[in-house]
C-alpha positions as protocol buffer text, in pm:
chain_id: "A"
residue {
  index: 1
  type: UNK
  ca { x: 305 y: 272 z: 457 }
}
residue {
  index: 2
  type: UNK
  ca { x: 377 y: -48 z: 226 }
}
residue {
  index: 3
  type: UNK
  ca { x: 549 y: -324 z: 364 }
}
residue {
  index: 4
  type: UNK
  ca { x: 630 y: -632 z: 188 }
}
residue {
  index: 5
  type: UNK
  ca { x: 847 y: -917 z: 333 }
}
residue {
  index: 6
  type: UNK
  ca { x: 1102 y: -1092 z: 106 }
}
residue {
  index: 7
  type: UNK
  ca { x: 1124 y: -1447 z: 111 }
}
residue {
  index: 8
  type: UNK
  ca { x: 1398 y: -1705 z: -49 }
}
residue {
  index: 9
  type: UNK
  ca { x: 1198 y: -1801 z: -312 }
}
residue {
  index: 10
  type: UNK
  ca { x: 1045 y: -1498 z: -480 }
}
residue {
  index: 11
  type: UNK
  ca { x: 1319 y: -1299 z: -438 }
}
residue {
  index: 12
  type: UNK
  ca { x: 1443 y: -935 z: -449 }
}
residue {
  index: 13
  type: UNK
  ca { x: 1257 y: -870 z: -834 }
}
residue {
  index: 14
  type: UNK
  ca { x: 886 y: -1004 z: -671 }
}
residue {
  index: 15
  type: UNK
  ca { x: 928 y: -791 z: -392 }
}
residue {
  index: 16
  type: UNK
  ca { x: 1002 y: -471 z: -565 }
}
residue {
  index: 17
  type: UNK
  ca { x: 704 y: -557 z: -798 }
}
residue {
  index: 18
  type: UNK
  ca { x: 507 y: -616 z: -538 }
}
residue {
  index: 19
  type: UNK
  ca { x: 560 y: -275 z: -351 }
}
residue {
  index: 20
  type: UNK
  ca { x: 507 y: -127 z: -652 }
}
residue {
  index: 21
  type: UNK
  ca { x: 129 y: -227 z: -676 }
}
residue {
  index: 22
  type: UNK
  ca { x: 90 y: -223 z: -320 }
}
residue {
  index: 23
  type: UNK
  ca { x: 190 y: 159 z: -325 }
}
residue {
  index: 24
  type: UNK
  ca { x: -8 y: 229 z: -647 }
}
residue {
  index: 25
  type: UNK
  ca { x: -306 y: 78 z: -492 }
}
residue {
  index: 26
  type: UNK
  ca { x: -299 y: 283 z: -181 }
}
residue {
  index: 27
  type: UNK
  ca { x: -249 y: 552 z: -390 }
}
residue {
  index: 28
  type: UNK
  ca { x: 128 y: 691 z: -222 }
}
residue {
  index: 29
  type: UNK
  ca { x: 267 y: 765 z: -618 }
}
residue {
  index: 30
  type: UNK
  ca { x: -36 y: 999 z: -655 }
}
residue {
  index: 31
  type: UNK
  ca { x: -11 y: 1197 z: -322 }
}
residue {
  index: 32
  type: UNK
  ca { x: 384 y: 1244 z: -414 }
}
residue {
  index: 33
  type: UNK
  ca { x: 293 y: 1361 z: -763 }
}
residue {
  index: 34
  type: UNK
  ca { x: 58 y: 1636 z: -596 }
}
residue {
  index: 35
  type: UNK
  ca { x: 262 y: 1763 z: -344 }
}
residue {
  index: 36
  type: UNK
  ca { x: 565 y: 1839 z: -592 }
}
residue {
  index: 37
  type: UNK
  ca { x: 394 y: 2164 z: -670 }
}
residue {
  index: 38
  type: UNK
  ca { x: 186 y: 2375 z: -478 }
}
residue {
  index: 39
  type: UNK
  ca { x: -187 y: 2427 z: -629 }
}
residue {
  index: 40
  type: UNK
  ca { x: -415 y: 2740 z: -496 }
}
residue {
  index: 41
  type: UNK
  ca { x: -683 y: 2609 z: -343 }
}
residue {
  index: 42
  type: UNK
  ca { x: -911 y: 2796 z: -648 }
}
residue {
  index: 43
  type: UNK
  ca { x: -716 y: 2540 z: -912 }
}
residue {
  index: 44
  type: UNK
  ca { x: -814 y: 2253 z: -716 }
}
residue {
  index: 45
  type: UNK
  ca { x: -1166 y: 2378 z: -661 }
}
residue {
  index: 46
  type: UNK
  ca { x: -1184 y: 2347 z: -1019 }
}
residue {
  index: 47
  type: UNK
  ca { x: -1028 y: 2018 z: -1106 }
}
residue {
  index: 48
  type: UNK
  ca { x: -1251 y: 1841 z: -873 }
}
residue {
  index: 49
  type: UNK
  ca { x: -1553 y: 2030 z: -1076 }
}
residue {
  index: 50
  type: UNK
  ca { x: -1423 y: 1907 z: -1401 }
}
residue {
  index: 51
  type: UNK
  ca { x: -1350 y: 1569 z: -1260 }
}
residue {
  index: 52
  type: UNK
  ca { x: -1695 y: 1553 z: -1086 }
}
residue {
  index: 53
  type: UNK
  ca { x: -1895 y: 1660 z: -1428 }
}
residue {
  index: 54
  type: UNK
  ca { x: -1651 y: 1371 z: -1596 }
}
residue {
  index: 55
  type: UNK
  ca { x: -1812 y: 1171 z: -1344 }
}
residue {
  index: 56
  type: UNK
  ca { x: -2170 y: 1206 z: -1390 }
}
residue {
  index: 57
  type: UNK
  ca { x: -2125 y: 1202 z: -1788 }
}
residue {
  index: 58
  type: UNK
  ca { x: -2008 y: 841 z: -1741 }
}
residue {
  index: 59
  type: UNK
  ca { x: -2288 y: 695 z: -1548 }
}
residue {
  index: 60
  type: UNK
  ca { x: -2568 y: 863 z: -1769 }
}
């Protein structure tokens, strides 16, 4: 979980910008935009194929 302390002199609009790329970074936007809808575990099989040949293509 992403916790950010505000202080008097950055203010409410640092903090919130802050949190933002703290929760980005740890990736908590992603794992929400997953779980909205269930996938069968044959979809996600197959993304993770596609995304894995993506993969390799870029480092050769």
């Amino acid at each position: 979980m992403a916790k950010i302390a505000v202080d008097e002199k950055g203010g409410l609009e640092k903090a919130l910008r802050s949190f933002r790329l703290r929760c980005k970074r740890e990736g908590i936007f992603d794992s929400c935009k997953d779980k909205r809808h269930y996938t069968k575990p044959s979809v996600k099989k197959r993304q993770a194929a596609v995304k894995k040949k993506f993969a390799n293509r870029k480092k050769t």
